[in-house]
N, CA, C and O atoms as a DFTB+ gen file, in Angstrom:
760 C
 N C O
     1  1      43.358     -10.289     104.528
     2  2      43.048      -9.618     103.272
     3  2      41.562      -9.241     103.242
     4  3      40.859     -10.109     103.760
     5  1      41.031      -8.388     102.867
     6  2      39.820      -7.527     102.359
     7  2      39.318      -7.898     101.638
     8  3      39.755      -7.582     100.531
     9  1      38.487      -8.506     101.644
    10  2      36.891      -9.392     100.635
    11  2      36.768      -8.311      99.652
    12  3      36.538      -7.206     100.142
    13  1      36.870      -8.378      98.374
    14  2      36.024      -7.379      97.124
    15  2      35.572      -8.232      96.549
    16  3      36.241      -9.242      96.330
    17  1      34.434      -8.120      96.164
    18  2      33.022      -8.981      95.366
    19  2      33.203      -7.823      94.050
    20  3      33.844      -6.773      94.015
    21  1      32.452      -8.421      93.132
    22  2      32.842      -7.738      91.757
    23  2      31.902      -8.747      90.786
    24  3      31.804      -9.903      91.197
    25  1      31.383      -8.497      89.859
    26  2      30.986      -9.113      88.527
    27  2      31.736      -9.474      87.682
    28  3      32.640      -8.730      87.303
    29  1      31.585     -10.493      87.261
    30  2      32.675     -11.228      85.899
    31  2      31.449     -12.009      84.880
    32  3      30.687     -12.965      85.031
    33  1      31.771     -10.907      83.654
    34  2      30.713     -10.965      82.454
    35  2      31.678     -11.911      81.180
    36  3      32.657     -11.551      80.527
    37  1      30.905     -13.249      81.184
    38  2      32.017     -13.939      79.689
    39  2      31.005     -13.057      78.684
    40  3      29.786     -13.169      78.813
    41  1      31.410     -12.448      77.988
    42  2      30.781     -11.568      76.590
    43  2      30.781     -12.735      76.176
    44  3      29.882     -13.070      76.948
    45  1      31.048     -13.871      75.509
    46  2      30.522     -14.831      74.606
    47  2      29.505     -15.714      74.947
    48  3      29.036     -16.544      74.168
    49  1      29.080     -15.513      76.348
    50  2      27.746     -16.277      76.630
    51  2      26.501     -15.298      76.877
    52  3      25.321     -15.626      77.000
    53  1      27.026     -14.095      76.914
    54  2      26.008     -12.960      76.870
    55  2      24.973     -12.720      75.337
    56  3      25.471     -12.441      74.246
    57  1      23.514     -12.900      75.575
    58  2      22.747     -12.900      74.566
    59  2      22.449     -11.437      74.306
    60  3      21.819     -11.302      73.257
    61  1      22.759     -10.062      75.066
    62  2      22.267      -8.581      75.127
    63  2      20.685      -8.952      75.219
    64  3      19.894      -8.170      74.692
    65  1      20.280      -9.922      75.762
    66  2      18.438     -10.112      75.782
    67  2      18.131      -8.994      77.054
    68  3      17.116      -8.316      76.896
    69  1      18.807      -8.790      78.106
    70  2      18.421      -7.447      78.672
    71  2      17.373      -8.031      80.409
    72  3      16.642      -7.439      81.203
    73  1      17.906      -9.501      80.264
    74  2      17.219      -9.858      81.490
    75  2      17.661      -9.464      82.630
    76  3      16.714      -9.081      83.318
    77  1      18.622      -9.377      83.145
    78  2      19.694      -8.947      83.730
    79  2      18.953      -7.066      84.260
    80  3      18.458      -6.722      85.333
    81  1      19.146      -6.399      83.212
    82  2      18.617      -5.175      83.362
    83  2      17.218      -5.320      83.755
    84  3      17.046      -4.937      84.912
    85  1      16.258      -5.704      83.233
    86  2      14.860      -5.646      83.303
    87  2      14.861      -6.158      84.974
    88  3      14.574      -5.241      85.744
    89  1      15.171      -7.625      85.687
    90  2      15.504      -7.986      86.461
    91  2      15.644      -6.951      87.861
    92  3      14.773      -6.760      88.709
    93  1      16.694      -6.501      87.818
    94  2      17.404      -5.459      87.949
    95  2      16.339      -3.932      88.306
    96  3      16.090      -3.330      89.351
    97  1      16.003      -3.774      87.150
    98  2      14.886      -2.560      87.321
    99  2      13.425      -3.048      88.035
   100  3      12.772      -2.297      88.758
   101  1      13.078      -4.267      87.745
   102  2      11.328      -4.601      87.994
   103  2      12.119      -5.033      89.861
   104  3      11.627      -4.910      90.983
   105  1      13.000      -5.362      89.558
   106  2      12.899      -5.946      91.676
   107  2      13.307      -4.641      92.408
   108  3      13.168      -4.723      93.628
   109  1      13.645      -3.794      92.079
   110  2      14.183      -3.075      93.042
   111  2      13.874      -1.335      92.765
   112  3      14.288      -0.235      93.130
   113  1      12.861      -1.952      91.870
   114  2      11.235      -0.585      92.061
   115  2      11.269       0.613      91.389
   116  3      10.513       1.577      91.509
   117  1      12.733       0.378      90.278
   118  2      13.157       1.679      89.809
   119  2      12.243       2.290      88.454
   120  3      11.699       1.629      87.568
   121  1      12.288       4.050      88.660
   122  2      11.056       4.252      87.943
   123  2      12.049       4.417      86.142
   124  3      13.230       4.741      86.019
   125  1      11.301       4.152      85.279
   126  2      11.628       4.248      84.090
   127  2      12.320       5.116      83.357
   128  3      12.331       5.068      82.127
   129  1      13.157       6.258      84.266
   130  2      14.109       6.849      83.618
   131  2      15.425       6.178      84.085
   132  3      16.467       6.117      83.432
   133  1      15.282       5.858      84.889
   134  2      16.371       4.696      85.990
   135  2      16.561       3.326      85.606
   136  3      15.662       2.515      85.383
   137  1      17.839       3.122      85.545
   138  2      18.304       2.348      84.945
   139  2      19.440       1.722      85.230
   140  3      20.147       1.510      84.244
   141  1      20.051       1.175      86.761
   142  2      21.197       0.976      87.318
   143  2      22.294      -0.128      86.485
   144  3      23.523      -0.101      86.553
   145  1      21.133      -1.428      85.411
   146  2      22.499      -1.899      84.778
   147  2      21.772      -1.813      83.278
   148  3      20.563      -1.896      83.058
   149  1      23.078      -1.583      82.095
   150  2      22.848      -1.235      81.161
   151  2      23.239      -2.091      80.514
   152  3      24.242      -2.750      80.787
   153  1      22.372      -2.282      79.326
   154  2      23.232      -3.274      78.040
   155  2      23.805      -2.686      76.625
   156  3      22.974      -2.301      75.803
   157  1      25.206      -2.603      76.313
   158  2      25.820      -2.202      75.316
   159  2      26.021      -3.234      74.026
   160  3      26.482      -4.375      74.048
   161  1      25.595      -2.569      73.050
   162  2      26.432      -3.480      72.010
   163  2      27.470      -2.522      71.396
   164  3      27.537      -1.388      70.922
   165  1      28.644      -4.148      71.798
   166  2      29.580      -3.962      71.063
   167  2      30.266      -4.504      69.666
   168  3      30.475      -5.717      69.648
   169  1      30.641      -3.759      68.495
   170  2      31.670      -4.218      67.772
   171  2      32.842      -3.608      67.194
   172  3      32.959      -2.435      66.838
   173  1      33.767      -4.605      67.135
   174  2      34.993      -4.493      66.333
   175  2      35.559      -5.117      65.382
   176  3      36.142      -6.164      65.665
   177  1      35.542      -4.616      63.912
   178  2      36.011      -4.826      62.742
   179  2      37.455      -4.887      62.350
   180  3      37.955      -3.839      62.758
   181  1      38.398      -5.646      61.727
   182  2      39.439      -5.584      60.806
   183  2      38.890      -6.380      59.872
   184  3      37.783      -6.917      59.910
   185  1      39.927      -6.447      58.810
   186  2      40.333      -6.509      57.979
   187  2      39.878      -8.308      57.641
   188  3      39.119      -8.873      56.854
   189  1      40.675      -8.671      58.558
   190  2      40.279     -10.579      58.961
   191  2      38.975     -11.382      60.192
   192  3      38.320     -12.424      60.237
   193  1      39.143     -10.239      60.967
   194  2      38.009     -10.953      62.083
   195  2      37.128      -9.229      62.497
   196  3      37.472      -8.052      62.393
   197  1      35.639     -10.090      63.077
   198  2      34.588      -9.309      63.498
   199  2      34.392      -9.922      64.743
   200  3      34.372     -11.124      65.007
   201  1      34.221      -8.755      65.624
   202  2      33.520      -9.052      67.009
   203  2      32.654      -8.606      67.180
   204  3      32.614      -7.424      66.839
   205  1      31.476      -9.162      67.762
   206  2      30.434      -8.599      67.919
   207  2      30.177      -9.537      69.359
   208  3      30.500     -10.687      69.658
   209  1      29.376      -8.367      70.141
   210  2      29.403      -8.656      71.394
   211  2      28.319      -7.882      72.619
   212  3      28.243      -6.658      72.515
   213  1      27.879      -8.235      73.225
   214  2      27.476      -7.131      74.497
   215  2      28.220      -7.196      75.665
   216  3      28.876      -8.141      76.105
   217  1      28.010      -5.880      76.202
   218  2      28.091      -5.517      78.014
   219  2      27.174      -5.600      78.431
   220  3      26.184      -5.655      77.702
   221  1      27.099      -5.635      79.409
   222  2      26.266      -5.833      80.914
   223  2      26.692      -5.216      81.981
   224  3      26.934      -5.915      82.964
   225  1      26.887      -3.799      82.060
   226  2      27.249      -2.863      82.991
   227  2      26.244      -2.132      83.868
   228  3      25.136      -1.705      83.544
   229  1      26.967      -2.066      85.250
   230  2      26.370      -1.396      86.517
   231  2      27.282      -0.877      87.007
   232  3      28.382      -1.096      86.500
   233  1      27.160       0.274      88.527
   234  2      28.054       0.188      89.291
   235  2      28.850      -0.992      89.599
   236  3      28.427      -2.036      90.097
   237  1      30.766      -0.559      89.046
   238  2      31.977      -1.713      89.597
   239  2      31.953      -1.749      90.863
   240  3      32.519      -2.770      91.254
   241  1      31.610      -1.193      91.598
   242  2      31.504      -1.440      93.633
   243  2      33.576      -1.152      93.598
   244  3      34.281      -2.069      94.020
   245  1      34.084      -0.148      93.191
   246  2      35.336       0.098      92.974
   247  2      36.180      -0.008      94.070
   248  3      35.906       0.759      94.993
   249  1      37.405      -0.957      94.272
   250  2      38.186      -0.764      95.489
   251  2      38.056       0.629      96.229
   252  3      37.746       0.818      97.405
   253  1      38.402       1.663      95.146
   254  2      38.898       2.992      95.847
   255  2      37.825       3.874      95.115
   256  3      38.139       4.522      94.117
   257  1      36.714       3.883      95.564
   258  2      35.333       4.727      94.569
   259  2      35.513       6.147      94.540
   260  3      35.884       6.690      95.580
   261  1      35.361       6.663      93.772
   262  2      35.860       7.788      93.430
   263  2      34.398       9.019      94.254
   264  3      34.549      10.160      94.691
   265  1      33.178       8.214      94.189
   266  2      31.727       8.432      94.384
   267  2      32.259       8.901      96.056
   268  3      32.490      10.049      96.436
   269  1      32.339       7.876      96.708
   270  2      32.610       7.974      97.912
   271  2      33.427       9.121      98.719
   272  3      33.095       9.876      99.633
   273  1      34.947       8.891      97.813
   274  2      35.853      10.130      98.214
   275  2      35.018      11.706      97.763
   276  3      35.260      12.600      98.575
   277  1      34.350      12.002      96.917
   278  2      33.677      13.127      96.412
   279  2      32.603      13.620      97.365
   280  3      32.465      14.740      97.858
   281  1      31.837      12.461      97.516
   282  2      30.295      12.761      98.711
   283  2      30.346      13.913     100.136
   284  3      30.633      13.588     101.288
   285  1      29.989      15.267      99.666
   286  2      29.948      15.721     101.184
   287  2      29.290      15.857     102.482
   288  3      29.551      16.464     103.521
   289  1      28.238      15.003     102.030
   290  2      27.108      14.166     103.252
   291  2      27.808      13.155     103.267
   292  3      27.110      12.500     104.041
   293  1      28.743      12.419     102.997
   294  2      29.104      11.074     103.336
   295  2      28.123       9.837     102.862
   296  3      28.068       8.780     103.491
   297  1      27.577      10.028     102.013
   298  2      26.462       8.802     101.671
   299  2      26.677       7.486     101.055
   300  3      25.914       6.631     100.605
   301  1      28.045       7.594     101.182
   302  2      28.289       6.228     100.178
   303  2      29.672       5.697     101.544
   304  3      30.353       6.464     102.224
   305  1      29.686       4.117     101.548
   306  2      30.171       3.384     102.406
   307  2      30.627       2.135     102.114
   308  3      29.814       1.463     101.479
   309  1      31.618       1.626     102.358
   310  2      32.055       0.479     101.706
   311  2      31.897      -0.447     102.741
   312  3      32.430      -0.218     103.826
   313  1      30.974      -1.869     102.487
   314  2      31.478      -2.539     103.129
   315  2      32.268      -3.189     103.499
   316  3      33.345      -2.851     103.007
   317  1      32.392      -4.467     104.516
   318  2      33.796      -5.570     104.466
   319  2      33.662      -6.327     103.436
   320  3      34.708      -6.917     103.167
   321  1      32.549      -6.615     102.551
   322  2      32.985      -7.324     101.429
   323  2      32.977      -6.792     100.581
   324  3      32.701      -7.388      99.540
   325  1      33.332      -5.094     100.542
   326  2      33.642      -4.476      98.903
   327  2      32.623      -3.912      98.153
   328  3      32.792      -3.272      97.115
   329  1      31.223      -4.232      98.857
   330  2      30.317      -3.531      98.296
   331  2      30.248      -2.227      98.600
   332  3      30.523      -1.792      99.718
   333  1      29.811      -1.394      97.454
   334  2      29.809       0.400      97.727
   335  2      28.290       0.739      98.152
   336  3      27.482       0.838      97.228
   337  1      27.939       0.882      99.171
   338  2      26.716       1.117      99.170
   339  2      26.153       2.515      99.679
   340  3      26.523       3.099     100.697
   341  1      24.964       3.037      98.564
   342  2      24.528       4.461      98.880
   343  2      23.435       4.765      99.431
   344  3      22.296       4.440      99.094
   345  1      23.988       5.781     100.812
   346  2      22.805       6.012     101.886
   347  2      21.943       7.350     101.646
   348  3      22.269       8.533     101.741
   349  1      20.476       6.611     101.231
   350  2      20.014       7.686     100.536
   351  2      19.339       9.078     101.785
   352  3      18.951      10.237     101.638
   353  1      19.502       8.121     102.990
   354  2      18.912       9.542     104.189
   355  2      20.242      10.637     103.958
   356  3      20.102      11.823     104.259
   357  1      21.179      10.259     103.550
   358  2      22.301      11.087     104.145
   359  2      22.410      11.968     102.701
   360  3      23.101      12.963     102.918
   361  1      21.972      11.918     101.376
   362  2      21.984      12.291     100.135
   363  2      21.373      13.600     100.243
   364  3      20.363      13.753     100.930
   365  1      21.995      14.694      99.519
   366  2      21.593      15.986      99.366
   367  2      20.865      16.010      97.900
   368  3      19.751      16.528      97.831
   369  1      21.452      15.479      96.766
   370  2      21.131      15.594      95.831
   371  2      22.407      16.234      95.243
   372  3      22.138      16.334      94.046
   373  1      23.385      16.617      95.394
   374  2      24.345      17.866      94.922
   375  2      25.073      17.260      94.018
   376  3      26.077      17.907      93.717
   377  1      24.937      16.183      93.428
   378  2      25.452      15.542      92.135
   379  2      26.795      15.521      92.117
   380  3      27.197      15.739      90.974
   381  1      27.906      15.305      93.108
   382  2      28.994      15.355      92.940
   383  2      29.328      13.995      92.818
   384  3      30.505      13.836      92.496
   385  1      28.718      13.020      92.960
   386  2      29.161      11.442      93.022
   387  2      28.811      11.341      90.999
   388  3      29.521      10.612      90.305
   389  1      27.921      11.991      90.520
   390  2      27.064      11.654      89.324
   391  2      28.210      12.150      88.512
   392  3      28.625      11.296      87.729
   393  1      28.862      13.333      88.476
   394  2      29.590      13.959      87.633
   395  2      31.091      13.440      88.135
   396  3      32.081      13.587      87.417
   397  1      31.148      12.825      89.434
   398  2      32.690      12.163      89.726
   399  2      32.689      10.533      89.113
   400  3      33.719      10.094      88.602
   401  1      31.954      10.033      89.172
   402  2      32.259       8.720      88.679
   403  2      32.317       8.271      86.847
   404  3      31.497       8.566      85.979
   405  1      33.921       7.275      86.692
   406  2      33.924       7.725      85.339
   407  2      32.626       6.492      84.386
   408  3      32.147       6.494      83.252
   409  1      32.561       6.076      84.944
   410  2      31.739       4.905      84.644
   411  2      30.144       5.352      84.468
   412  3      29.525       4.606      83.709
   413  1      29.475       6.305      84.968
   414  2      28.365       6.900      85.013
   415  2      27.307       6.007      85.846
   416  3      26.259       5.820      85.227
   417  1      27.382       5.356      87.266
   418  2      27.039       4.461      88.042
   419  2      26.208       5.410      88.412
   420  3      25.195       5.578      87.732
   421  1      26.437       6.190      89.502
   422  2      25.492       7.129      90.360
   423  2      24.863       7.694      89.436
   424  3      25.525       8.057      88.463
   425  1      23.023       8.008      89.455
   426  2      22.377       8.311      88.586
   427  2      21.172       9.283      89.793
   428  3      20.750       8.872      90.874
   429  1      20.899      10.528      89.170
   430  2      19.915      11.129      89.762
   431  2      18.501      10.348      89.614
   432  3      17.890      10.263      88.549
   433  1      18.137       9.874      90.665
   434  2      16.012       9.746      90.842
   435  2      15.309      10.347      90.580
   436  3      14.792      10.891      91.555
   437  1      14.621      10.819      89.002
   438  2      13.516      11.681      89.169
   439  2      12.360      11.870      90.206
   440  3      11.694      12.899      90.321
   441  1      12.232      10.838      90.872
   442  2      11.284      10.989      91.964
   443  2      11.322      11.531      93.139
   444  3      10.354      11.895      93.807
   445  1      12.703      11.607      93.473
   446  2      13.664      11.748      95.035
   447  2      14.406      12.961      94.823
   448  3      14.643      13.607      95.843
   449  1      14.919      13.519      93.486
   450  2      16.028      13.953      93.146
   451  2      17.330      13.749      94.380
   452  3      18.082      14.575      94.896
   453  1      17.236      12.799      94.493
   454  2      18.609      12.084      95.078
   455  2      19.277      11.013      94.503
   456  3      18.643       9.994      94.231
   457  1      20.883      11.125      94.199
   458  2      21.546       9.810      93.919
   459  2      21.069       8.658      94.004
   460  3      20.139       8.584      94.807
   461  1      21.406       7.496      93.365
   462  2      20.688       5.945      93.414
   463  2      22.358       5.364      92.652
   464  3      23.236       5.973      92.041
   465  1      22.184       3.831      93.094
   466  2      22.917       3.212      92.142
   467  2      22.298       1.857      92.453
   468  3      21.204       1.593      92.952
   469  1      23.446       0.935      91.958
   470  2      23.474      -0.546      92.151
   471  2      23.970      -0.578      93.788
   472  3      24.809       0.190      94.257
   473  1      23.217      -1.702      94.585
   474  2      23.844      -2.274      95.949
   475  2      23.987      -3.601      95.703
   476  3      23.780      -4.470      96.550
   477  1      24.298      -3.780      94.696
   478  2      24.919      -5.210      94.608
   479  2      23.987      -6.069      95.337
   480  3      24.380      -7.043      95.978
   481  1      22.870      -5.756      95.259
   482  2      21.551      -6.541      95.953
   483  2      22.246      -7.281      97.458
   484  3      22.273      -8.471      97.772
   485  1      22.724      -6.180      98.136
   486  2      23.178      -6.470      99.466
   487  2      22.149      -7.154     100.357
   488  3      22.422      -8.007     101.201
   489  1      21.135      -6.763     100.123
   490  2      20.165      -7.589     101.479
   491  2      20.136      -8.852     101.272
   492  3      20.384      -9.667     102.161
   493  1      19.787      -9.207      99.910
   494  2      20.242     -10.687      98.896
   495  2      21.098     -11.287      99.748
   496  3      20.746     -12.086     100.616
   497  1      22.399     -10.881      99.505
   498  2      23.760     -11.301      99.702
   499  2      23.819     -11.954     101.126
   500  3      24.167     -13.091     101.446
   501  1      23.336     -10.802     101.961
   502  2      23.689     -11.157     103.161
   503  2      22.484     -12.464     103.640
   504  3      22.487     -12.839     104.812
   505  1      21.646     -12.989     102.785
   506  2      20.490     -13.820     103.161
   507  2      21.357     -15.278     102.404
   508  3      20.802     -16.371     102.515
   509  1      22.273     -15.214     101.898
   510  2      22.529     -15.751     101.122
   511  2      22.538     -16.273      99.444
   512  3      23.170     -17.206      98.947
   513  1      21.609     -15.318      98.804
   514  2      21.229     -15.398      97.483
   515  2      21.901     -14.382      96.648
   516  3      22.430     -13.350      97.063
   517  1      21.811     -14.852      95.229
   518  2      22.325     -13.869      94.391
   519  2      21.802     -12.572      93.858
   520  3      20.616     -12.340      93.624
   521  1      22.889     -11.681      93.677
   522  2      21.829     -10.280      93.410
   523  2      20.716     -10.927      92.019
   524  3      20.979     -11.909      91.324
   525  1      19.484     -10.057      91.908
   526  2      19.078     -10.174      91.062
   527  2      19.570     -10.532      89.378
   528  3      19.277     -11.631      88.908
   529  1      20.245      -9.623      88.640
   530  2      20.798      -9.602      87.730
   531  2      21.482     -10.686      87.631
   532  3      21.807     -10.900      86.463
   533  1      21.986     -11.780      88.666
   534  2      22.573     -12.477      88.560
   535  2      21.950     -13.514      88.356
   536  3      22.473     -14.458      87.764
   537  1      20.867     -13.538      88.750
   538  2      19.734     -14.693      89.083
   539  2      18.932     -14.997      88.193
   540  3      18.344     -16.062      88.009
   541  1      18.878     -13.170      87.103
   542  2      17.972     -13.327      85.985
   543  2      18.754     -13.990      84.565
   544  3      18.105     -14.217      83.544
   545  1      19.990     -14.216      84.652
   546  2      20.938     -14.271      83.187
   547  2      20.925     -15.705      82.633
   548  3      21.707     -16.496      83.160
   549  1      20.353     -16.019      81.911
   550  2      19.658     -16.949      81.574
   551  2      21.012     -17.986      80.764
   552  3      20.849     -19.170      80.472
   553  1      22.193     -17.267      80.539
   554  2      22.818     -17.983      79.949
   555  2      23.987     -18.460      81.079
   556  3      24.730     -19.416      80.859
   557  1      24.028     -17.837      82.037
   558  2      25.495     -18.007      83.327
   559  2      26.459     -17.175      82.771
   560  3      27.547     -17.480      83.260
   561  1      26.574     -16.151      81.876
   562  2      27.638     -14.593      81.486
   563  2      28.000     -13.831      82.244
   564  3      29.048     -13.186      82.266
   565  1      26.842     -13.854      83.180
   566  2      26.880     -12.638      84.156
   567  2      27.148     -13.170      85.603
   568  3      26.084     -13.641      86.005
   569  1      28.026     -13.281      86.459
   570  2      28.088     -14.124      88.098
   571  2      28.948     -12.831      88.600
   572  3      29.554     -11.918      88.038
   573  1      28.688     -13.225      89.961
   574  2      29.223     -12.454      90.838
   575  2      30.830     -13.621      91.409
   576  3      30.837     -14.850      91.340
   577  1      31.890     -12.817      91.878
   578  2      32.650     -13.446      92.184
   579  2      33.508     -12.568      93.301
   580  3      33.501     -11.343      93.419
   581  1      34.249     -13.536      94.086
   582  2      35.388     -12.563      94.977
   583  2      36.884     -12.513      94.153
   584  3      37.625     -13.494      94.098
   585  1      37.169     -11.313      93.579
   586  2      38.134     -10.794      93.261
   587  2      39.265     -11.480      93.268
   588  3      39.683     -11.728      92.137
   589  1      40.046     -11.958      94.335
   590  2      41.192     -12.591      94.822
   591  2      41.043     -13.835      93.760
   592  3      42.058     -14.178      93.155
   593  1      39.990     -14.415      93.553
   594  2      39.631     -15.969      92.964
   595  2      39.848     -15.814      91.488
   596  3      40.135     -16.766      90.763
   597  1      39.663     -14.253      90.959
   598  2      39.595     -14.316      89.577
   599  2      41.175     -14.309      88.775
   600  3      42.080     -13.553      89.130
   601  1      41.297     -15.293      87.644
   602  2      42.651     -14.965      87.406
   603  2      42.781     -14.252      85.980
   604  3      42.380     -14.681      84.899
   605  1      43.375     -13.180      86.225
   606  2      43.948     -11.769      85.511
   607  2      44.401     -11.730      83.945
   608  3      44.126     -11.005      82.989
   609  1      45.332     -13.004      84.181
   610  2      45.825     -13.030      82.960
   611  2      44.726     -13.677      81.757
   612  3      45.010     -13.877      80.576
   613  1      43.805     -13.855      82.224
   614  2      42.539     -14.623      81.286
   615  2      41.338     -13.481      81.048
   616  3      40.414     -13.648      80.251
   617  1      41.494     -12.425      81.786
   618  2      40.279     -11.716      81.530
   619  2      40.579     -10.158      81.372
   620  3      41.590      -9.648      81.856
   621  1      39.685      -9.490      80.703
   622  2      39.947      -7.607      80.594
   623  2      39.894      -7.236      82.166
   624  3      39.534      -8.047      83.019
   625  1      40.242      -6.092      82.406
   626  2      39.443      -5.372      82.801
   627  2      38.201      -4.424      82.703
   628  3      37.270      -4.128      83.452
   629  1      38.682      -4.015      81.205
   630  2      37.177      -3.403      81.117
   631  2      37.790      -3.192      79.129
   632  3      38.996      -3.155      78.885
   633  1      37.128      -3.124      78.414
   634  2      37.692      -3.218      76.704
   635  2      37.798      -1.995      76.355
   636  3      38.054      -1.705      75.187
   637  1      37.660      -1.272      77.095
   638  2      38.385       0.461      76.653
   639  2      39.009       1.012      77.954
   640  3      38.700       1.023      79.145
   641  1      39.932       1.421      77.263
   642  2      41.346       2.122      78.263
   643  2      40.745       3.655      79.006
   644  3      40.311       4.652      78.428
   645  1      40.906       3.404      80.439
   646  2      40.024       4.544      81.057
   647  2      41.427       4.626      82.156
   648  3      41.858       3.745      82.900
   649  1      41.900       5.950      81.943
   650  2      42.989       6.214      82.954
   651  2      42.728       6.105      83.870
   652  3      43.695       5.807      84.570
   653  1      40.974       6.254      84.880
   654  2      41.018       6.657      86.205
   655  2      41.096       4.763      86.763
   656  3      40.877       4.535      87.953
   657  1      41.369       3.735      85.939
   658  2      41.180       2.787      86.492
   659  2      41.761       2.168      87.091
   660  3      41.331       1.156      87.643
   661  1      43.325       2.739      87.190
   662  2      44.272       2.228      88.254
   663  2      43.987       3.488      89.708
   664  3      44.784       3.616      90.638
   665  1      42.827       4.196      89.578
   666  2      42.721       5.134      90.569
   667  2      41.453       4.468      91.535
   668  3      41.398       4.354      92.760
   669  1      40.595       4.131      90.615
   670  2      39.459       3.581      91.143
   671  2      39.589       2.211      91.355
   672  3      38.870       2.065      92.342
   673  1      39.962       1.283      91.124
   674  2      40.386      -0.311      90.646
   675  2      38.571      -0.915      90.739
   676  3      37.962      -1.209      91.768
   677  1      38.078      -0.952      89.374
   678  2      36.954      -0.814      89.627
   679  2      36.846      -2.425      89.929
   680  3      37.969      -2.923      89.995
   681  1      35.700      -3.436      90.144
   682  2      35.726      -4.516      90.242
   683  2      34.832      -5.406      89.207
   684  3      34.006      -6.211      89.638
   685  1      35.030      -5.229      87.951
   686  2      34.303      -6.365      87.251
   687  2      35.722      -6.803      85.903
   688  3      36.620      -6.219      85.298
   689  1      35.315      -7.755      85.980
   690  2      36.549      -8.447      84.621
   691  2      35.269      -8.684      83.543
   692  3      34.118      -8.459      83.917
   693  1      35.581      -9.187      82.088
   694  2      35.241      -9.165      81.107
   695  2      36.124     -10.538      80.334
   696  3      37.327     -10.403      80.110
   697  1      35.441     -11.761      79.986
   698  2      36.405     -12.508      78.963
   699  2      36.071     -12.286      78.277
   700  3      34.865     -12.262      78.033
   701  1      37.353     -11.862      77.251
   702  2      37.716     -11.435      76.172
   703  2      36.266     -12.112      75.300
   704  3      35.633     -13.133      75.566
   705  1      36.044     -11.047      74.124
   706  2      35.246     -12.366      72.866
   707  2      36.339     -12.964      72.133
   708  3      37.566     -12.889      72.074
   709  1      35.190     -13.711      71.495
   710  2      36.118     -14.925      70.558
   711  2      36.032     -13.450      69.164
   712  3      35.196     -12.568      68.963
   713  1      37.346     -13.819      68.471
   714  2      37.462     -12.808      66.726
   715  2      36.401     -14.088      66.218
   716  3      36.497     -15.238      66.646
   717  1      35.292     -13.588      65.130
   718  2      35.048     -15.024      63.981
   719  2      35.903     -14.328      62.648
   720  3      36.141     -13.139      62.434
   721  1      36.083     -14.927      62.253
   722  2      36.658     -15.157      60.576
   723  2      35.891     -14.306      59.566
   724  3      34.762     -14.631      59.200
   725  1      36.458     -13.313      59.161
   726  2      35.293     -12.649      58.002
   727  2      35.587     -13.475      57.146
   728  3      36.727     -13.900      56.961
   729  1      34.236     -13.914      56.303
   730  2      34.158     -14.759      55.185
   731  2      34.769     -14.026      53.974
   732  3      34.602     -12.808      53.928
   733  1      35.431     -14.609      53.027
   734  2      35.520     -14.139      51.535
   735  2      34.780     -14.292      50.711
   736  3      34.560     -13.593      49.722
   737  1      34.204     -15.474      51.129
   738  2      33.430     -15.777      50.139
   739  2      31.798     -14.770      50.027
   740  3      31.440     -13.982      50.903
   741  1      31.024     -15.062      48.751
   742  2      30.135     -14.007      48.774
   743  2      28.674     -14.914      49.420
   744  3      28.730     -16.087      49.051
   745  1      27.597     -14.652      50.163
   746  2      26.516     -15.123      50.159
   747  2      25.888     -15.770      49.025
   748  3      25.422     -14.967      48.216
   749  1      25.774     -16.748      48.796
   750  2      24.944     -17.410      47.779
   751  2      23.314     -17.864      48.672
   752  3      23.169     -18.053      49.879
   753  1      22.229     -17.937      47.532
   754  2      20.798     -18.355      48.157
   755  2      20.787     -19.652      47.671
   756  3      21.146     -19.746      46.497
   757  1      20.452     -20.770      48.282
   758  2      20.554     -22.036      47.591
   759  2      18.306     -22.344      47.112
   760  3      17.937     -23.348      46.503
């Protein structure tokens, strides 16, 4: 079987403090329009419960990358453990990975005007250490894991329904948040 490495974010231990990103951007030299992992806030309201929550999104390093199949320099390569990694000698700039991926991973370099993404801090990996982002998350929300290990029925795939994702099978899971209880009662100041 085929090694896929992937991120698995518990949203309920995630603070959105943005270490992860900052991390992320200050190690691996990117200039300030660049931005390979992003932090979202999320919420969702009824009637009885509120969620409130963040993401922590980068390139999924996707079984079947959509980036890859698109590239007509060939610049993107998968390794044996699932990482997608982009070769920037071989990059034209022609933005077909930027406008193919649904996730918005591949991002133009103002400096290079060539593609960039996440490499899953491959040189890391292969030294034995964790990518950055992983290293910076101060709460343990954010880990890297091998795919096969993660079990399915406990976690999202991703909290909004994106058709291309049985096309791409991207690789990060998400545990669910906890609902809290909307109060009835009114705020009192004691």
């Amino acid at each position: 079987m085929v090694k896929q490495l992937g991120f698995l974010l518990d949203v309920n231990r995630c603070l959105g403090c943005g270490a992860c990103a900052k991390a992320c951007q200050n190690q691996n030299h990117l200039p300030p329009s660049l931005g390979w992992r992003r932090i979202h806030r999320m919420e969702k309201l009824s009637t009885e419960t509120i969620q409130r929550f963040y993401l922590s999104t980068a390139c999924n390093h996707c079984g079947d990358p959509e980036c890859q199949r698109v590239c007509p320099s060939g610049a993107y390569a998968k390794r044996r453990d699932g990482i997608v990694s982009h070769i920037s000698e071989k990059c034209t700039g022609c933005k077909s990975c930027v406008a193919s991926c649904p996730f918005g991973a591949p991002q133009i370099n103002s400096q290079t005007n060539k593609a960039s993404k996440c490499q899953l801090c491959y040189e890391r990996l292969d030294r034995g250490m964790p990518p950055f982002c992983v290293q910076a998350c101060l709460t343990g929300a954010l880990r890297l894991k091998e795919m096969k290990d993660i079990l399915e029925n406990q976690l999202l795939r991703l909290t909004a329904p994106v058709p291309s994702l049985r096309l791409t099978r991207p690789s990060v899971f998400y545990k669910p948040p906890r609902a809290t209880r909307v109060s009835t009662t009114p705020y009192t100041r004691s």
